[in-house]
Structures are given as C-alpha cells and as structure tokens.
N, C-alpha and C positions, 0 to 999 in steps of 0.2 A: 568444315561446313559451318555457317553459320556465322562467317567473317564480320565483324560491328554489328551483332545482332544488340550484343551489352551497351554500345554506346549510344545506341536510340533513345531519346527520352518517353518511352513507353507510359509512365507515370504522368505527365502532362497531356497526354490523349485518353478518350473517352471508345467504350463500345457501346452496345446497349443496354448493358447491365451495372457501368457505372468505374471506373479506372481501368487504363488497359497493360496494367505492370503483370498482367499474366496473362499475355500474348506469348512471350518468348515459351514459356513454358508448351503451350499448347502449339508452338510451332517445332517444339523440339522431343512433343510427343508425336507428331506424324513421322518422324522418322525415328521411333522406339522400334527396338525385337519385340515388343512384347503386342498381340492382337487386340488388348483390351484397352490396352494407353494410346492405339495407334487410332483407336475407334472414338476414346473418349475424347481426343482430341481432337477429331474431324469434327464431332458435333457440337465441341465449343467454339469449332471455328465458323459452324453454321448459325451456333444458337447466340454467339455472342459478337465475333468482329463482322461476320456477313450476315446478321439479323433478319429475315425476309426477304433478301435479296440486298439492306442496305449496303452503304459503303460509307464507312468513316475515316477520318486522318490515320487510324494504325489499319485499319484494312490497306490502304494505301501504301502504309509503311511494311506487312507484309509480304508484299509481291514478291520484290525480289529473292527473297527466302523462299519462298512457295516456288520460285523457279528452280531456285538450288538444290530443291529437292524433288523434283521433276525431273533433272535428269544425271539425279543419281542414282546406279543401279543397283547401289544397296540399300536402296530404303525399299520396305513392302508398300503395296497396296498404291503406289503411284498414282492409279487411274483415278482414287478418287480425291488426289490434287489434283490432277489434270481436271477434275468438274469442278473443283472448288477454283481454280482461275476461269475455267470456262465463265464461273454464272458471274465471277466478281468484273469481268472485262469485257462483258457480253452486252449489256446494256447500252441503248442508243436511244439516244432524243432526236426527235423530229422534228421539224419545224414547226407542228401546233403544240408539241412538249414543251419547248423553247419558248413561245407567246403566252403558255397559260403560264410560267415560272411566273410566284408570287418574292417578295424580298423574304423569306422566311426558308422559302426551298432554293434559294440560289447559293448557298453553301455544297447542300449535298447534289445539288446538277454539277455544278461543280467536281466534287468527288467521283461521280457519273465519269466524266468528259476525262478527267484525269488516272482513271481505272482504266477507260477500254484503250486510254493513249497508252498507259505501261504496258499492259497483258497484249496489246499489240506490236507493239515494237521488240515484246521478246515472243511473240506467237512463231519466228522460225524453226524453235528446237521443236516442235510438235512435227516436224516435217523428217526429225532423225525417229520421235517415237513409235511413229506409225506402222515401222520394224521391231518394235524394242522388241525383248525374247519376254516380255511379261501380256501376256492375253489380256489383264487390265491395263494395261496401259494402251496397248492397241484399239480396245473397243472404246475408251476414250478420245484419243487422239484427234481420227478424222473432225468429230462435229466439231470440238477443238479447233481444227483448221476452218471448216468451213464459216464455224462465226467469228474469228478474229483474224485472219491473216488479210492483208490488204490485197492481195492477188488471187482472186478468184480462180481465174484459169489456171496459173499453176497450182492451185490445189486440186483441181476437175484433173488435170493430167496427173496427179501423183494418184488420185483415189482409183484412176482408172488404171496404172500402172499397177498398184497393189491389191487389186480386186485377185487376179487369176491368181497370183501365187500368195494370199494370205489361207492358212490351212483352218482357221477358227470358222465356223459358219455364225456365228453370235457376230464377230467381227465384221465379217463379208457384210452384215444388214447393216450394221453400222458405216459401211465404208459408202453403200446405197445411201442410207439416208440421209448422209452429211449433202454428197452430191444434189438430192434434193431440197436441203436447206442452203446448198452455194444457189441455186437458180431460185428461191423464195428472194434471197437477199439481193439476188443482182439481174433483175429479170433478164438484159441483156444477155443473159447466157440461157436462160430458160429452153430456148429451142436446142439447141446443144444438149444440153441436159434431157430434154425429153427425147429427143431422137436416142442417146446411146439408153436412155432407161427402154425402152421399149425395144431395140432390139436385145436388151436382156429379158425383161419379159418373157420375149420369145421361146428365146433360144439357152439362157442358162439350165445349168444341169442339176438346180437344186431349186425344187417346188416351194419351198420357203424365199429362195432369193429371188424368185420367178414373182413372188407375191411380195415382196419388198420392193420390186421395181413398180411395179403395178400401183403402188400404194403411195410410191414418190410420184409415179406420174401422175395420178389424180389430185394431189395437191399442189404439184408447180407446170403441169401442163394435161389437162383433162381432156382435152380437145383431142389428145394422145392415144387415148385410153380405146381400145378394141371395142367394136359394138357390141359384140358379145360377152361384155366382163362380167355378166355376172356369172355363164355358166364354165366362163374360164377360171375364175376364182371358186367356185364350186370345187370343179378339178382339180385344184391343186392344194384345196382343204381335205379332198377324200385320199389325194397321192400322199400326202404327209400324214394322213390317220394310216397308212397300211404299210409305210416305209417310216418309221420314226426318225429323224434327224439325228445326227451322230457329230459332234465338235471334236477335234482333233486332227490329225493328219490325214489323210486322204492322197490315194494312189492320183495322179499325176492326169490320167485319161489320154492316155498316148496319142491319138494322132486329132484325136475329140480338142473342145475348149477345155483349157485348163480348169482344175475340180474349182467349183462357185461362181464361174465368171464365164465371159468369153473372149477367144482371142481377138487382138484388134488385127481386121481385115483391110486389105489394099484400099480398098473401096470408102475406107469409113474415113469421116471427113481427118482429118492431121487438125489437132491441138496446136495452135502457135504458141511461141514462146513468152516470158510472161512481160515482154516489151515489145512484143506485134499489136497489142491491145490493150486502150488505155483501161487503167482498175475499173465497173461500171460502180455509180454510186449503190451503197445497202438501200435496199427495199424493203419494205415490213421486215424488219427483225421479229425475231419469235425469243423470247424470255426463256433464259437457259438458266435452270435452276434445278441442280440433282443433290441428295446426300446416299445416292446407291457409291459405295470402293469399290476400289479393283476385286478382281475375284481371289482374293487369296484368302487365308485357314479364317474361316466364320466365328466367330466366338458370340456367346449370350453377356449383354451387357446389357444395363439400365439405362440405353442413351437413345434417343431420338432417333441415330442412324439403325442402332442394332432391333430397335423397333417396328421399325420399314422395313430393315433386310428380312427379322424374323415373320412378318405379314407377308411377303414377297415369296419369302421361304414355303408357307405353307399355301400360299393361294396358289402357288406351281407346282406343289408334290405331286410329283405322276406326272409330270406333264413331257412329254416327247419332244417338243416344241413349245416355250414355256414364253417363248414371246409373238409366236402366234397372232395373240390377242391384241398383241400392241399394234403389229402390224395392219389386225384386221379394223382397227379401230382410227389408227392414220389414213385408210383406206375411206373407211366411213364420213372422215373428215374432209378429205379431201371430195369424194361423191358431191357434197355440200348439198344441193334440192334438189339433185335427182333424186327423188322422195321413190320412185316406181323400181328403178334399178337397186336401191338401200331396202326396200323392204322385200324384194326378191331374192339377194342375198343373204338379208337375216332370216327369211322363212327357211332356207338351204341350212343354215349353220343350226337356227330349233330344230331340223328333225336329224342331226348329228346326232351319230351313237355316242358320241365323248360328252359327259355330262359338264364336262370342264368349257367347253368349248362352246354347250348352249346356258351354262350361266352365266357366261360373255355375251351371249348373241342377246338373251335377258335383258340385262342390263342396256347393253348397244341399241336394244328396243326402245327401251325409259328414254333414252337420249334423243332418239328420233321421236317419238311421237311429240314429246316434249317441246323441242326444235319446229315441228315442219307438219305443216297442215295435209292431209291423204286417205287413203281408205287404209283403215288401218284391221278391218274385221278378220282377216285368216291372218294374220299376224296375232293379235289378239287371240282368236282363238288358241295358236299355236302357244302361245306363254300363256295359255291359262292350263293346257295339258302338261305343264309342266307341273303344276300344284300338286300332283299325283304321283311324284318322283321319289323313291325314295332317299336319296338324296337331300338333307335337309338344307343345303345352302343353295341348292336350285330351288326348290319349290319356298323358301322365303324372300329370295330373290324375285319369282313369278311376281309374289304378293305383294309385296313392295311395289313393283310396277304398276299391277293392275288399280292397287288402293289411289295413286295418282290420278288414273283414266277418268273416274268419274263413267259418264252415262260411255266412254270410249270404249268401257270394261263388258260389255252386254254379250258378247261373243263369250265369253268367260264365265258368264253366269251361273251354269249349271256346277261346270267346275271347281269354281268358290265355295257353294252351297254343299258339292258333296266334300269337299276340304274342311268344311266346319262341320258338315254333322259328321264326321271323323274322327275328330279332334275335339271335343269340349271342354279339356283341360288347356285349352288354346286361346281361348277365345280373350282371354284379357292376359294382359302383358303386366308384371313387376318388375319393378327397377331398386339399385341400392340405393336411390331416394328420389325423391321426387314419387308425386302421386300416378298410379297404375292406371293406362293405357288401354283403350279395346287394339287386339291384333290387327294387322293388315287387312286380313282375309275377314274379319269382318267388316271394317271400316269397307271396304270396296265393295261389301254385299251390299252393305246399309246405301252405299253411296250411290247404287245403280236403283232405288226406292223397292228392292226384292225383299217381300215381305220373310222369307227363309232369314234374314237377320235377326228377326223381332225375339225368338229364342234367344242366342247369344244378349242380344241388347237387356232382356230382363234376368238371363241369368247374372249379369253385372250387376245390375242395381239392388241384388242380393247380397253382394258383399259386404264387407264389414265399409270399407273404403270405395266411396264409388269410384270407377273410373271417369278420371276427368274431361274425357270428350265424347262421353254416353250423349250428350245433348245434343252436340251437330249432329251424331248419327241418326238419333231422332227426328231432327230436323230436315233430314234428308229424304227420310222416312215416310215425313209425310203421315195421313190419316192411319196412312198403312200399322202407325206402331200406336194407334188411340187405344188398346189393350194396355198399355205402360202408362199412362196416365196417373192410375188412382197409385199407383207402386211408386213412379216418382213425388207424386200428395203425399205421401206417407211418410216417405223417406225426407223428406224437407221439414214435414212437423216433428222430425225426431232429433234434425241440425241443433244443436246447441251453440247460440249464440255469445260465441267467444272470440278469439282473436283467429282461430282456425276456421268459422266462418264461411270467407270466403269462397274460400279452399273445395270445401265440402258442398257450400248448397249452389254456388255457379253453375254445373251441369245438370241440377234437376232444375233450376228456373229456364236453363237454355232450353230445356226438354219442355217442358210447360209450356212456355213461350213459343217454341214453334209450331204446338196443338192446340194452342190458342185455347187451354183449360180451363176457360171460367170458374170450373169449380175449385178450381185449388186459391180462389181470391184468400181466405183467410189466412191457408197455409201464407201467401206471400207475402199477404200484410203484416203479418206476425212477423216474419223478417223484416220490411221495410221499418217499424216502429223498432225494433229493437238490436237494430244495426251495431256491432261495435264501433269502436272510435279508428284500432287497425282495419285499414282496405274496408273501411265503412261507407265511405262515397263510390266504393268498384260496387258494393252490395248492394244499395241504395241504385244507385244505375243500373241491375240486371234485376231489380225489383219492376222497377216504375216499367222498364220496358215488356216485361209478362202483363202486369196490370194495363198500359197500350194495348198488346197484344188482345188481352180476354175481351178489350172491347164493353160495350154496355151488361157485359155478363159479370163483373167487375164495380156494378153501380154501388157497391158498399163500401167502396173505398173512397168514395167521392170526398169526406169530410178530410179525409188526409191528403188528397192530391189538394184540396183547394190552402190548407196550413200551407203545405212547400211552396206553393205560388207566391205566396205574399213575400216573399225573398227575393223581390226582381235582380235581376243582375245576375243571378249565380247560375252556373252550370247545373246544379239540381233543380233550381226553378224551372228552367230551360225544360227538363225533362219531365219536370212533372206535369208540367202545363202541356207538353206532347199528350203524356198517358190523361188529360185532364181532358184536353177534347176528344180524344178515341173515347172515351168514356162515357162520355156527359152530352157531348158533342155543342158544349155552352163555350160559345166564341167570345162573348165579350169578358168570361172571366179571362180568357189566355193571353188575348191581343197586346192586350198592355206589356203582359210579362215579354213576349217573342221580340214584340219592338225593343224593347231595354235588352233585350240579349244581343238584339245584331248589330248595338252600338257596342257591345263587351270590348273592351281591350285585346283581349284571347280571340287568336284568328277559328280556335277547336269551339269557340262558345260561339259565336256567330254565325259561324260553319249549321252549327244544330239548331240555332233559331230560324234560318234562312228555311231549312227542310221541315223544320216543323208547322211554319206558315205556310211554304207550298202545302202543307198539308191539307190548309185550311181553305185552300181553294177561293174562290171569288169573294168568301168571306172576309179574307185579307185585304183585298181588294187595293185599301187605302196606304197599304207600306210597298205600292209598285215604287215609286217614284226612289224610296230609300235602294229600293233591290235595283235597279237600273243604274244607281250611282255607284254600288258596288261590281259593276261589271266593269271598270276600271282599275282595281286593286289588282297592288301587287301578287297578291295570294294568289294561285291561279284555280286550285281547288274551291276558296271561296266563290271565285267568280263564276265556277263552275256551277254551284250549290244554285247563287243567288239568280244565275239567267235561268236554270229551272224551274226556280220559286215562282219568278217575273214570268214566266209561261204559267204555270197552276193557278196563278194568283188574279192576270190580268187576260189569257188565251192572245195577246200578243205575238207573234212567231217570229216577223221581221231580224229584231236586233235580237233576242233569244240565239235565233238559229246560226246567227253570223257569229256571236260570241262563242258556243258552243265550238263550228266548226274551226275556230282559232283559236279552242284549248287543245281540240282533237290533235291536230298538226306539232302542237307544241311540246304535248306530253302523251305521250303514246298510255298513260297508265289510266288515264279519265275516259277512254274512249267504251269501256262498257257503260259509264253513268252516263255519257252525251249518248250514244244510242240508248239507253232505255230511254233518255226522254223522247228519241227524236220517234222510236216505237209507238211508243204512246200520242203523240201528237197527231198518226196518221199517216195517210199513204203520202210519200215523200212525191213530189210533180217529178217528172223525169223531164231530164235535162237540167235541173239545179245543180244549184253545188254540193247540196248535200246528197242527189243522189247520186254525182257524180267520188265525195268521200266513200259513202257507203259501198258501190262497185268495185272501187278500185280495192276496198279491202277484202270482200271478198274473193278474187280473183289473186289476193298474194299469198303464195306458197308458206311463208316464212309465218310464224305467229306472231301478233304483236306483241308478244310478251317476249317472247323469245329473249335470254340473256346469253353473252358469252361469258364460261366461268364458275355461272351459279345458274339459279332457279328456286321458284317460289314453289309448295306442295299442290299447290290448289293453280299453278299457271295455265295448265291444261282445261281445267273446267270455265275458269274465265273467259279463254280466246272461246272454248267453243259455244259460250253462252254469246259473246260478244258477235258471231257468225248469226250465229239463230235471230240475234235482237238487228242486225243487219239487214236480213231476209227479212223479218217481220216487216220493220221500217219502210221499207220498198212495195210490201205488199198488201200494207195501210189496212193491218187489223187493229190499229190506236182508235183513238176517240175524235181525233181533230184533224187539222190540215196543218201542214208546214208553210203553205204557199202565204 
C-alpha cells in the first residue's frame, strides 16, 4: 500500500496550516489497527489538507492514496474515506461560479475542477463497495455514487438492485437518499426517481424506509407526494414509536417484498442500460461535507471528529430510530412553503410521547417560523407546553425558540411566566467569561412587553454584575418596567469609571434610555464628563443618546451638549448636536454641526448627520438640495438615510419615493427603514408603485429576511414589524401623502 507515497514532494506543497510533509503520515494513520490514530488522522485530514471543504495541491496529491485505501479490506473504518473523497470530489462550479471567479480564486477553482475530475474517474470501485461486508462502507457508498459517477442511471439501477437484499435498515435510507440526490443532480431522471420512490412509500415494509421515500420525494419530486402526507407521516411516526427498528439481518419475507424494499414488478418501467441514455448534465449539486466514520469500535479522543461522533452519541441515547430526525427534517425541506402541511406535521410530532422526537419537532419549529410567514398560534402554544417538561433539554429548547418569536410567542405567555416563577435561580445565565445573560425564558417574557418579566429584570440588576442585556429587555418593556428606573439610577452612580466602564454602565443607559428617565440626567452626565480614554467614544455614544432620549427633561445638560458641538466634523459632534436639539430644540446651534457631518469622509458619519437633520424637520429645510445629491451615491444605506431626510426636511415625495422603492428591490435588508418612512408619509394612492411593492410583499410566503444557512436572532421580529409597517402604509395612519 502506499506505492510512491515517499517520492511526492510533499514538503513543496502547502495545506492550511502551513507545509504538507505530514500528509504521508496522516494518510498512513487512516489505515492504523489502532481507533485513535485511525480517528486522529481523519481529522487532520479534515482540519488540515480538506480545510472547510478546501482543496489544495497535496489534497490533490492524496486521492490516489485515499483510493487505495478504499478498497482495501483491511483497513478499518473505510466509510469515512469514502466521505472524505465524497466531499473532496463533490464540488461543482456553475456557470455563475465560473463568471464571478476573480484572478486570486482561479488557482483553487482550478483545484475544484481537478478534484471532482480524479475522485470521478476512479468513482467506479464505489460500485464493488456498495456490497462490501463492512456496514460503513456500505452506508457510505451510494451517496458516494450518486455525486460522482458520471452515469446516473446506472447508479439508479444498482441502488435499486441493492435496496431488497441490503440487511442494514441505516443503509436501506442511505441507498433512498442517494437515489434522491441522482434526480436533484440530473433532473432528467427526477420522474423516474419519483415514480419508484413512491411506490416505496407505499408499499415497503419498514415505516422508516416508507418515510425516507416520502422525504426524497418531497425534495426532488413533491408534485409526488400523496395528499394526505401529513396524516401519513403521522402514521408511520406512531408505527416506529410501538415497533422500534432493528439493523441487522432480517428474515427474507417469503413470497412478500423482500425485507426494506420492493420487488421490481413486470409492470415497472425497465432501467435501460447505461448507453440507451445520454449522462443528463448535474443540476444543483448539494455540498457533500461529513467527518461522521464508518461504524466501527468508537473510541474517546480529543479530535473534531470524535467530538461530533461523542455529540451524535449522546443526542441519540435511547433513540430506536436515531435518524428519524434526519429524515423528518429532509422531509421539512423538501415541504419547502407548504407552511399549512409543515406546521400540521410538527403539531403531530409536539404531542409525541418521545421527548426525543418533540425536541426535534422544537427545534424544526425555530426553523419554520423563522423561514416562512403563517399562523403560527397552536403551534406556539404547543412548544410553549413544553417549558413544563421535565426534561431539561426539551424545555430549553422550547425557550430558545420562543425568546426568537418576539410578539409570535403570545400563545406561550402564560407558560413562560409559570417557567420563571418556578425557576428564579434561572433567571440570569453565567458563562466561564464573558458578562452574564438574562435566560431565554425571560428574554421572551420581556419580549412579548408581559409585565410578569419586571421581577426577573430587577432581580438582575441586584447582582453584583449586571447582566448585559437587562436594557433591551427593558426596552421592550416598555412603561411596563418604569418601577426599574430609580434601581437602574442607582446602579450607574455606583459604575466606576475605569477601563471596565463600558462593560458595566451600557445596559443601565440602554435601560434609561428606553424609559426616557429624565431624572437619571446627572447620573448620565457624570459618565458622559468622565468617560475613560478605553471604549470612551462607545460610552460617550450611549450617553448623549439617553440625554436625546430624556428630551427637555435633560435641560441641564445643555452647557455640555453645546462644548461637544464646537468639534464640527467628528462623530461625537454629530451626536451631540442630535441629543442638543432633542433637548433644547435650538436649530441654529446644530445646523451648522449636521451640515459639516454629511460632508464627513465616513459613509457611518454622514449616514448620522443625514438622520439627525431629518430630525429637524422643515427646520433643515436649506440642506434639501445637499440631501438630493446624495441620492446618487454609491452607498446604498446612505441614499437610503438621505431620501428620508429629503422627505422630513422638504415633504417632497416624488424623487424620495422612487429612490426608496430602488433601494427596496436592491437590498432586501432596508426594506423595514423604507417602509417606516413610507408609513409615516401616509396612505400610499393604490395603484402606484409603491403600493403595488408594499402588496406584493405582503402576500409572499417566504420572509424577507429569510437566509439559507444562517439567521439573524431578532430576523423574526423585523419581518414581522416590516408586515405591520406595510399594512399601516397602505392604510395611511402617517401624517402625509406619498402621491
């Protein structure tokens, strides 16, 4: 094994950690006797030559080695080479991958292009492993085939050929869902694919593999998928909670479909050979990226993989069916907006007796509400009766969800509030560093304005260390927590102003500031005067903006807001001269300062002079003509900022509202600040264009925030603020006209 590994010049190539003379090593640990060298060096081969999926010159240079030990049958743990060629050979450029390539990534496309060409041209021994006698190697295999072999159909005829007589039911799903990643890749075969997935569905004889078909057809053919899937998927969640699943060999099923699959019938269409039909081109490829091995002897090590396997290990303990969830979650994928069918589903899987099963349905919640605009209220209710589980990774799973929801969480109300007064050693969160947390379960109280928070929120600011996001909850809060008040005044005159600062009086000015406390003006000027030199300009900024805030309740601070003025140009000028006319409401001291800011150099300094002058309303009056020249700029935030101003400043609408609806289209992220304004300006004419934007979004399923991948904490309360500010808009409770 391992014929001219030594004559590589290994030493002359790079991984991502920096020389790659200890490649050989770590390819000649995947096939040690021993479980810990076999493990340690999968993960060096993840963490170092295939870096996040990269591909470098010795990744390159290991293929052929990684084949050689593919299919030899004395190396352990095979299957998870067989993923580690899967993810290195898997990757495909598209033809808009190819046009954005800049001279800098034409190297590693390159490496790309010449990865999925080797891992392809030797992808036919995956076609001997698909038998091998190792059950990891088999459960990798298929997908194996399906993303690299250049013939589609003959891998659709092999997956179907080894479905009846593979004995693993782990495998059997795997053998489905390659099937259903050949029809992602080559839609040409999609109908084929969906036809024989469905009559599996039907008709196989294992309620897991009946739901693993169901799950590929709703992702590569939904049009497939039986009207009644949800209370068929019901069914075959309660047949696998009362028959648990059993991996191994299994009796034959004498004149029945063979055990996992079914027989192929005269009737069913014939597979042609794999040169009756040209290869069809790959189609959306899906990023093939595992560090799970084959299933052989588990060992605890300190490595990236054995830290997945040991997470995986224990989020499956007890589990019957321990991929389940995978499946029912490709399911959910695949649903994609049928929002009405996904959340009838997931209320079935919340009243499941298996606690395991509704802290997935939980979770598959967060995902969809997240995702996809609906009534979300008996679902909601349903994950907020979970707070009450004893169960502690269900019920902080609930809470995690619901702190998301925002006002979505109101079905859950009650249930939050009996969770905290339960619990008051709960209520704030510590960490091994970093400053302490209020919990979930309050933050979601606080966050639905349920005065039931305002306990929790003062028992925080008891502590020796506040917790750092006591303020927005405040703020959320509303009047509601004007009891906290004189406690956060307190707390801020006792800050000592040092380099920690910051740190400490940030959430009692957030808190201040959102109760608009007039009387804590001392307390804040005493920080604002005596700011340190560390994160003295973050302190100075969350100062002037409570002193804003307090409004003319704050007239004592006038002689210091008008000192920071006279520093035209700077970002604290900027600010003070905001908190200088909330204040004083004296335009001619500010005007000057705002003008010299929205010349700044800094697109973030102009950005604030622009909003501070909309502030000023018709007072401005005379810096239209500068704000109209900035609806041009590149910036698109800026231009955002300045056509609002140019509406407060001049009531204008014309060019405002055109610029506006041509940030809205460009950047999906501005469209809550172009509807506040367009709210504010009044009932939108119908038949415009703006109220033809404003329709069209309410009426889409999808949120605009919506990301694949990730998400923001707060994405949820945005879109559904950006809904309300749409409805408003249309229903012209603003001040003015659009027309």
């Amino acid at each position: 094994m391992f014929s001219g590994i030594d004559e590589v010049d290994w030493a002359s190539m790079e991984h991502a950690y920096g020389p790659a003379d200890d490649v050989p090593e770590l390819l000649r640990g995947l096939a040690s006797a021993d479980p810990a060298e076999r493990e340690a060096a999968l993960d060096g081969m993840y963490g170092a030559v295939h870096h996040q999926g990269d591909v470098y010159a010795c990744t390159l240079a290991c293929i052929p080695f990684l084949f050689e030990l593919v299919v030899d049958p004395g190396v352990q743990d095979r299957g998870g080479v067989v993923e580690l060629l899967t993810s290195i050979g898997g990757f495909d450029l598209d033809e808009d991958d190819e046009a954005e390539i800049d001279e800098d990534e034409i190297e590693g496309a390159a490496n790309y292009a010449m990865a999925a060409a080797a891992v392809t041209a030797g992808a036919g021994v995956f076609f001997e492993l698909i038998a091998d006698e190792d059950p990891g190697v088999r459960l990798a295999a298929p997908l194996a085939l399906a993303t690299l072999h250049r013939h589609p159909v003959r891998v659709l005829a092999l997956l179907r050929e080894r479905l009846p007589v593979e004995p693993d039911e782990e495998v059997r799903l795997a053998l489905v869902e390659a099937a259903g990643r050949v029809a992602l890749r080559h839609r040409p075969l999609a109908e084929r694919v969906g036809k024989w997935l469905g009559l599996l569905a039907e008709r196989a004889d294992s309620p897991g593999l009946r739901l693993a078909a169901l799950a590929q057809l709703a992702r590569c053919s939904p049009d497939g998928l039986p009207g009644d899937v949800v209370p068929v998927v019901a069914g075959l969640l309660r047949e696998m909670r009362s028959v648990p699943e059993e991996s191994g060999d299994r009796g034959d099923g004498g004149e029945h479909a063979p055990p996992g699959g079914i027989a192929a019938r005269e009737d069913d269409e014939p597979e042609p050979g794999p040169d009756t039909t040209p290869d069809a081109e790959p189609v959306d490829p899906e990023p093939v990226a595992s560090v799970e091995t084959g299933r052989g002897e588990q060992v605890a090590t300190p490595t990236l993989v054995g830290q997945l396997r040991s997470l995986s290990a224990q989020e499956n303990a007890g589990r019957g069916a321990p991929w389940a969830a995978d499946l029912l979650r490709t399911l959910h994928v695949g649903l994609d907006d049928r929002v009405g069918d996904r959340t009838a589903l997931l209320a079935d899987q919340l009243r499941s007796p298996d606690r395991r099963q509704r802290i997935d349905a939980v979770r598959m919640s967060g995902g969809l509400i997240r995702a996809w605009r609906g009534p979300y209220e008996e679902l909601v209710a349903l994950v907020g009766e979970q707070l009450s589980d004893p169960e502690p990774r269900l019920a902080e799973a609930a809470s995690h969800v619901l702190e998301e929801l925002f006002g979505l969480a109101a079905p859950a109300a009650d249930a939050l509030a009996a969770r905290l007064a339960a619990d008051p050693g709960s209520w704030v969160k510590t960490w091994a560093s970093g400053p302490p947390g209020l919990s979930s379960t309050v933050k979601a109280l606080a966050r639905l304005g349920d005065a039931r928070a305002v306990p929790a929120l003062a028992g925080a600011l008891e502590l020796p260390q506040v917790a750092h996001d006591v303020g927005f909850a405040v703020g959320h809060l509303g009047e509601t927590a004007r009891p906290l008040a004189g406690t956060l005044r307190r707390r801020l005159a006792e800050i000592e102003l040092d380099e920690g600062a910051y740190d400490r009086a940030s959430p009692l000015l957030a808190g201040l500031t959102a109760l608009r406390a007039g009387e804590a003006a001392p307390e804040v000027l005493r920080v604002l005067r005596g700011a340190p030199e560390y994160r003295g300009e973050w302190l100075r900024t969350a100062a002037l903006r409570a002193l804003g805030a307090f409004g003319p309740a704050a007239r004592e601070a006038v002689p210091e807001l008008r000192a920071l003025v006279r520093r035209p140009g700077t970002a604290s000028a900027t600010e003070a001269a905001e908190a200088l006319w909330a204040v004083s409401g004296d335009a001619e001291a500010v005007l000057p300062v705002l003008i010299e800011g929205l010349q700044s150099d800094q697109v973030h300094d102009r950005r604030a002079a622009a909003v501070a002058l909309g502030a000023l309303g018709p007072r401005a009056a005379v810096v239209a003509p500068r704000l109209r020249g900035l609806l041009a700029h590149e910036e698109l935030w800026l231009r955002v900022d300045a056509a609002i101003a140019l509406w407060e400043v001049s009531g204008r609408t014309r060019e405002t509202v055109g610029a506006l609806l041509t940030a809205w289209e460009q950047n999906r992220h501005v469209r809550v600040r172009v509807a506040e304004c367009l709210a504010r300006m009044g009932p939108v004419p119908e038949g415009s264009a703006a109220a033809h934007v404003l329709r069209s979004e309410l009426v889409s399923v999808r949120r605009h925030n919506a990301m694949d991948g990730g998400y923001g904490s707060h994405d949820i309360h945005e879109d559904e603020k950006l809904l309300a500010l749409c409805r408003q808009a249309l229903r012209g409770t603003g001040k003015g006209s659009t027309s």
